[in-house]
Legacy VTK file of the C-alpha trace (Angstrom):
# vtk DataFile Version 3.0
C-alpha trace
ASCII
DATASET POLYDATA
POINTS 101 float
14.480 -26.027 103.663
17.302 -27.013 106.280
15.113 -26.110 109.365
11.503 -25.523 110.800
10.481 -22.456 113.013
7.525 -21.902 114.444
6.045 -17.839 114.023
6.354 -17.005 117.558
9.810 -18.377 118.175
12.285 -15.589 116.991
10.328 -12.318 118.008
13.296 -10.352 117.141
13.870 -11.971 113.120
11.588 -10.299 110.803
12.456 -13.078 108.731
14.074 -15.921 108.035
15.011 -17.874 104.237
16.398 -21.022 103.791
19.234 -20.833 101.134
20.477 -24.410 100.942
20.283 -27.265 102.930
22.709 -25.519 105.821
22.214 -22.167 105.535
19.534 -19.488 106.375
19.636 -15.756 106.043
18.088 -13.807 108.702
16.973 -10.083 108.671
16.342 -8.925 112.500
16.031 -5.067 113.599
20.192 -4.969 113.657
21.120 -6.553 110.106
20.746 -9.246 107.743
22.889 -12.263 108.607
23.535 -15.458 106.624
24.407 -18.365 108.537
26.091 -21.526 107.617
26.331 -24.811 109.512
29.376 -26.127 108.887
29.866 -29.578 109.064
32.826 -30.691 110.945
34.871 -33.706 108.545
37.115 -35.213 110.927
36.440 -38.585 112.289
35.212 -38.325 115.952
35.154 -34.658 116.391
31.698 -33.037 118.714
29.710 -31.476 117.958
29.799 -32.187 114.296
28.233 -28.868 112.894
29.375 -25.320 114.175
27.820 -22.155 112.812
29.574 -19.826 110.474
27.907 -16.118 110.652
27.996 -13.158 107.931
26.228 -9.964 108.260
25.623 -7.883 105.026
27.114 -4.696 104.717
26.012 -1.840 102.389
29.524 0.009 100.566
30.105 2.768 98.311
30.696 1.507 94.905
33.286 3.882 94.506
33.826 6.623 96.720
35.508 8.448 94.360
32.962 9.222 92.275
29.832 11.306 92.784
27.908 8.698 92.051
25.462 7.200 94.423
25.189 3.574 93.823
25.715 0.628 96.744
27.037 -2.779 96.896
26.106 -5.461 99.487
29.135 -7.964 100.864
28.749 -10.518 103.137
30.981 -9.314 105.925
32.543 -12.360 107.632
34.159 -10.584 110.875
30.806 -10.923 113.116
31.346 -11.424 116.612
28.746 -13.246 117.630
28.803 -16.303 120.202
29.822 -19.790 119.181
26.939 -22.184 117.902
27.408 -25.877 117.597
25.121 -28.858 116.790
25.001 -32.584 116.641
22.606 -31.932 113.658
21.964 -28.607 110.724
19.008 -28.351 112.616
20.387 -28.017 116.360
23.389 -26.071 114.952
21.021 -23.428 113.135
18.632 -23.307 115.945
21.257 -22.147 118.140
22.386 -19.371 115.710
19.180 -18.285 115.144
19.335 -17.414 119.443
22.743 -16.008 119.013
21.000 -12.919 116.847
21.163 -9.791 118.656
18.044 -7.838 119.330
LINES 1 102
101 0 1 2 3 4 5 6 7 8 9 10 11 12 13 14 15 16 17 18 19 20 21 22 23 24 25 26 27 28 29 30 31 32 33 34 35 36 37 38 39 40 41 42 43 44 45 46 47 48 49 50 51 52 53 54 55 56 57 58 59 60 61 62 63 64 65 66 67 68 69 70 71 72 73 74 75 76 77 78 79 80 81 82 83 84 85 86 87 88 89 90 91 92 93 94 95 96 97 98 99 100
């Protein structure tokens, strides 16, 4: 688990999975998001982690057809404010606040 949060902390996350060591995927009342932290390779560069979001979008899986089955992509266009971090944990932290109600 990359991170600890507290119950009370994110009012507006219903919840909130670790997937690796740097990422989390968050379902709130306007989507499900997976973020990444990012860790930022070159030599001397602040802050060293900087979030990467995705929200998951529900598609036709061919809207050609009649048929009524959905796919769910991880939508990388998400405008959401920057997030940085010296560590995974202050980097996630501040994604987690980025999270629209």
């Amino acid at each position: 688990m990359p991170i600890t949060v507290s119950a009370g902390r994110f009012p507006n996350l219903r919840e909130i999975w670790g997937e690796g060591p740097n990422t989390l995927v968050v379902v709130a009342q306007t989507g499900t998001y997976r973020i990444i932290a990012r860790h930022n390779i070159r030599s001397g560069s602040r802050p060293l982690y900087y979030a990467h979001f995705e929200r998951q979008t529900d598609l036709p899986a061919s809207p050609q057809t009649n048929v009524s089955r959905i796919i769910s992509v991880w939508d990388a266009g998400v405008d959401l404010p920057d997030a940085t971090g010296e560590t995974i944990q202050e980097c996630l932290e501040a994604a987690l606040e980025s999270i629209p109600d």
